[in-house]
N, C-alpha and C positions, 0 to 999 in steps of 0.2 A: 754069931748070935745077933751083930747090929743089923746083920742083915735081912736077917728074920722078922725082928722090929719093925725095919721101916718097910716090908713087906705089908704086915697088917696094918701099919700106919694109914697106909697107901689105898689095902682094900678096905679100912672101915673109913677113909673119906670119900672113896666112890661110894658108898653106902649111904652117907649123911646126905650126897647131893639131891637124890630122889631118883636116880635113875637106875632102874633093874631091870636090864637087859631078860629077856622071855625067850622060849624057844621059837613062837613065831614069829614075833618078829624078825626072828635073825634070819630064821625061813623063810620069809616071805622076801626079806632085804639079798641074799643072797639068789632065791630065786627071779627078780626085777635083774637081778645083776648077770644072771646068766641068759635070760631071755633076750638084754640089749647085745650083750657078747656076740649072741645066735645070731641078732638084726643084722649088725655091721660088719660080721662073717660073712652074711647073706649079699649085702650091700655093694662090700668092695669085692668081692669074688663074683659077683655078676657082670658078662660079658655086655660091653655095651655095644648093641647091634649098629654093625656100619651098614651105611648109605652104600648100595651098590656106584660101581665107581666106572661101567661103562654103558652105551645105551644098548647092547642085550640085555647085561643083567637087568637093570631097572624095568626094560619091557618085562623079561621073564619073572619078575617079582611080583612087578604090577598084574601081569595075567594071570599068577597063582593066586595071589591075594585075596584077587576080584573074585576067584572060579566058587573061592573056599571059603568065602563071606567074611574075611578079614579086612573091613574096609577104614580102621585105622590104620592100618600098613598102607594098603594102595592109595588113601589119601595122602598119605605124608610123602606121594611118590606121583602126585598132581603139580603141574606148572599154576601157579597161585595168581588165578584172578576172576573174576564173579561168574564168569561163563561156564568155566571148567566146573566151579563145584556146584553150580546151578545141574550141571547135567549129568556130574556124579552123583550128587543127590536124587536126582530121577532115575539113577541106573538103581543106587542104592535101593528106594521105597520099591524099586518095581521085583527086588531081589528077595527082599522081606515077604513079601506077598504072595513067592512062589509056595507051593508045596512042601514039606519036608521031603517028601520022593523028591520032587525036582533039585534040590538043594544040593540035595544027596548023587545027582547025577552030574550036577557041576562040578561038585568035592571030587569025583573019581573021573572026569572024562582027563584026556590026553589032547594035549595042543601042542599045535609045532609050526617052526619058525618059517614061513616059506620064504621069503627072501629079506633081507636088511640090508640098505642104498645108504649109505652116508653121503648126505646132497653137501655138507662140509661141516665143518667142526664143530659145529651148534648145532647142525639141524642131520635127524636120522628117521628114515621110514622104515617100517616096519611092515610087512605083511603075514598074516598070521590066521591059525585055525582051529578049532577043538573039533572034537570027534562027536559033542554033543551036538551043537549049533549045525556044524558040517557045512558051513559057508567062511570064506576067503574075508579078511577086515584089515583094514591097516592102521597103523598107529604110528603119529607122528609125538618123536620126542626132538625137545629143544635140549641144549647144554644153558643154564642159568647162573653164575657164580660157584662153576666151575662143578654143576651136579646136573646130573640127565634128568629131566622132568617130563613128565607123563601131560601132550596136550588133549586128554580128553576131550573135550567139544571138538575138536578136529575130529578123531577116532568116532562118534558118535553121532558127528552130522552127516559124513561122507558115507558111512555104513547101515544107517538107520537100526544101530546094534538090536533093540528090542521088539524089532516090528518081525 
C-alpha cells in the first residue's frame, strides 16, 4: 500500500510542475531521434572511396571520369598547379557546351590502353584512345606524395585534345 502512495505522490508532482507530456511531441521527439539514427547509419556504413594506388588505375579513372562528365573525380586525380586546371577548366566549359547527343556518345564510347612506359618511379606515359575521338593521346602521370596525378596540360598541349 506505501507503495502505491508514493506512486501518486510522485505522479501528482510531475503534474504540479507544468509539464504534460503530448502525443506529438513524443512523435515528433522520437521521430528526430530516428531520422539522426538513419544519418549515422548512413554515415559510418559509407565506404570511403580510395585513391587509386597505381598509374593505370588513376589514368583509367581519369579517362572514365572525363568521358562521363564527372569532373569532381577527374579533378581530384589532377597534379595541383595553375596550368593543369587552367586547361581542365577549358576542357571542362568546352564539355558543357557539347550536345546532350554528344555527351551521350562520350558516356558510352570504349577507350583502350595502347601502351604504358614507366620512364621510373614518379613519371609514367600513357598512350590512349576511345572509339569516339578515334585518335591516338598520351597522358603523362607524375607520382606526387606517394599518389599518381593526372598532368593534364602535358596530355593537352602535346595532343591538342579539342581541336
Amino acid at each position: 500500500m506505501k507503495q502505491t502512495n508514493w506512486m501518486i505522490k510522485t505522479t501528482n508532482r510531475a503534474n504540479k510542475s507544468g509539464f504534460k507530456p503530448n502525443n506529438t511531441f513524443a512523435s515528433q521527439l522520437l521521430f528526430s531521434q530516428i531520422i539522426l539514427l538513419i544519418i549515422l547509419c548512413f554515415s559510418a556504413c559509407k565506404e570511403k572511396e580510395e585513391r587509386p594506388t597505381t598509374s593505370m588505375d588513376t589514368a583509367r579513372l581519369f579517362i572514365e571520369s572525363s568521358l562521363n562528365g564527372d569532373f569532381k573525380t577527374a579533378e581530384s586525380l589532377l597534379l595541383k598547379n595553375p596550368s593543369n586546371q587552367d586547361w581542365y577548366k577549358t576542357f571542362e566549359i568546352y564539355y558543357q557546351k557539347l550536345s546532350p547527343n554528344e555527351k551521350e556518345k562520350y558516356k558510352h564510347t570504349n577507350y583502350q590502353i595502347n601502351s604504358l612506359k614507366e620512364v621510373n618511379d614518379s613519371l609514367c606515359m600513357i598512350n590512349f584512345s576511345n572509339d569516339y575521338l578515334n585518335k591516338p593521346m598520351e597522358m603523362r602521370l607524375i607520382k606526387r606524395d606517394n599518389n599518381w596525378m593526372v598532368d593534364f596540360s602535358y596530355s593537352y598541349e602535346n595532343n591538342k585534345m579539342l581541336q
